[in-house]
N, C-alpha and C positions, 0 to 999 in steps of 0.2 A: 160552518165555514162563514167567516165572515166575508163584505161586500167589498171592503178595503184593509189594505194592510200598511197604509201607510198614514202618520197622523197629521199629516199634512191637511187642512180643514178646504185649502182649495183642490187637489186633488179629491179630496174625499165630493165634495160639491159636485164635480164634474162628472163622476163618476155616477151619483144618484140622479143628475139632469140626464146622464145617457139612460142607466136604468130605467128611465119615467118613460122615453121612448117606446114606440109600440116596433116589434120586432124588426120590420122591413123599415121604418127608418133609421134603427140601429144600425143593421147591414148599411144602410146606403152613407151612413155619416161614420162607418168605418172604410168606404169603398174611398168618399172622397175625402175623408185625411191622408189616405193611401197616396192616390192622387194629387195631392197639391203640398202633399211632406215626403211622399214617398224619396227623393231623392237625401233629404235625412236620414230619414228611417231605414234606408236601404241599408247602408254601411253597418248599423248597428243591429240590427235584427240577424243575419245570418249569424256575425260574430258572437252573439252574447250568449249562446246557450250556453250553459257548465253542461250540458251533455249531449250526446250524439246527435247532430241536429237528421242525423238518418231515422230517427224517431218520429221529427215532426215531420219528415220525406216520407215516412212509411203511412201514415195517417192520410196526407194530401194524397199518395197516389191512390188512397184506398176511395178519397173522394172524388177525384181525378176520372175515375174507371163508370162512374154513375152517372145516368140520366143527368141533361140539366136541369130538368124539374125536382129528381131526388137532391139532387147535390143542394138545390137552396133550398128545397127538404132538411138536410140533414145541419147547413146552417141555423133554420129557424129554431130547429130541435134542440142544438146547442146553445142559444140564447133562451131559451125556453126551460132550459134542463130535463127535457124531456130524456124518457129512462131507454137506451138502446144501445146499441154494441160501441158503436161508432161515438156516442157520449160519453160511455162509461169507459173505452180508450182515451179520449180526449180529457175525461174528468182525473183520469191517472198521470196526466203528465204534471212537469214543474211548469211551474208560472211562467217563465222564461221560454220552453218549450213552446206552451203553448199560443204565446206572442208570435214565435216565428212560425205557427201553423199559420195563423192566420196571416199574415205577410205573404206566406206562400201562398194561401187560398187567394188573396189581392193580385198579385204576379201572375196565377192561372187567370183568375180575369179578364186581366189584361191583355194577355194572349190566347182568349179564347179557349183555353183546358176546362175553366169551369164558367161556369153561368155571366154571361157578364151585366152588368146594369146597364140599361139601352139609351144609345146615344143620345139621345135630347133628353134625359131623364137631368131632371133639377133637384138638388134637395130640398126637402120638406121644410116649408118653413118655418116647423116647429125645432127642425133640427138646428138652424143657420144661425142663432145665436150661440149656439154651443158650439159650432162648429168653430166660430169668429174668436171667442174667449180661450178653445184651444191653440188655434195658432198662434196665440198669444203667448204662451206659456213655455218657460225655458226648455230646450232639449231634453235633459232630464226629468225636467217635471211629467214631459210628455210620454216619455218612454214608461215611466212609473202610473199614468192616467193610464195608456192603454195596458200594460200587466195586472193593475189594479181593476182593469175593466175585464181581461179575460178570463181573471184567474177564478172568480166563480162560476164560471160559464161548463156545462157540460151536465153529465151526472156523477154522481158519485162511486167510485168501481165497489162495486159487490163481493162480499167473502164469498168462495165457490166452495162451496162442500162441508159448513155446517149444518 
C-alpha cells in the first residue's frame, strides 16, 4: 500500500511532512485542521462516502464506548498501524470512509464523546508550518491531502481461516 495515491508532488509533500510527525502531533495538527477548516470540511465529509457512512458510525461508536485513554489508545494504534480488531476494521474500509471516521472522531471531540485535546493545548511547532501551507491549499487539494493522509493509516484486514 502505497503512502499517496495522488501524483500531485504537493500533495504527496504534505503528506510525508505529516508522516515525519511523531504520533501525538499528528492527532493534534489533525484536531486543529478540524477546527479552523472544520466548517469546509463539514459539508463535504458526510456527503462524500460512495458508501454507507453507517459504516464509519458503526466504527466511531465502537470508539465512542471506550475509556478516553483507550480511545487515544486506539487513535495512536491507527497512526501506528499497530495490528488490532479496531485497525484491522478501519484498515478495511475505502478511503472516503475512512476520512469520514475521522471527521466524526473530530465532532466526538468536540463534544466530549471522545478524548478532547485540552484547552490551552498549542500546536507543536514542529507542526505549524505544515499546518500554515495546508490552509493554503485549494479545497480539493485538501480533501485529497487528508484521504491521502488516511488511507494508509490502520492495519491490514487479515484472511480468517487459511
Amino acid at each position: 500500500m502505497t503512502s499517496t495515491q495522488t501524483n500531485d508532488p504537493t500533495i504527496r509533500e504534505h503528506v510525508q511532512a505529516w508522516q515525519n510527525l511523531n504520533v501525538d502531533q499528528q492527532l493534534a495538527l489533525f484536531w486543529f485542521i478540524y477546527k479552523e477548516m472544520g466548517s469546509s470540511i463539514t459539508p463535504a465529509a458526510p456527503g462524500a462516502s460512495t458508501v454507507s457512512p453507517e459504516i464509519a458510525e458503526g466504527l466511531f461508536n465502537q470508539v465512542k464506548e471506550l475509556s478516553h485513554e483507550q480511545q487515544l489508545q486506539v487513535q495512536r494504534d491507527l497512526i501506528n498501524k499497530v495490528d488490532t480488531q479496531l485497525s484491522r476494521q478501519y484498515g478495511s474500509l475505502g478511503d472516503t470512509t475512512k476520512l469520514l471516521f475521522w471527521y466524526r472522531l473530530s465532532q466526538g471531540m468536540d463534544n466530549g464523546t471522545i478524548i478532547p485535546i485540552p484547552a490551552d493545548y498549542e500546536l507543536p511547532s514542529e507542526a505549524k508550518p505544515l499546518f500554515g501551507k495546508i490552509q493554503l491549499l485549494e479545497f480539493e487539494q485538501q480533501i485529497t491531502l487528508f484521504r491521502d493522509y488516511v488511507s494508509p493509516l490502520g492495519a491490514e484486514a487479515s484472511a480468517v481461516g487459511i
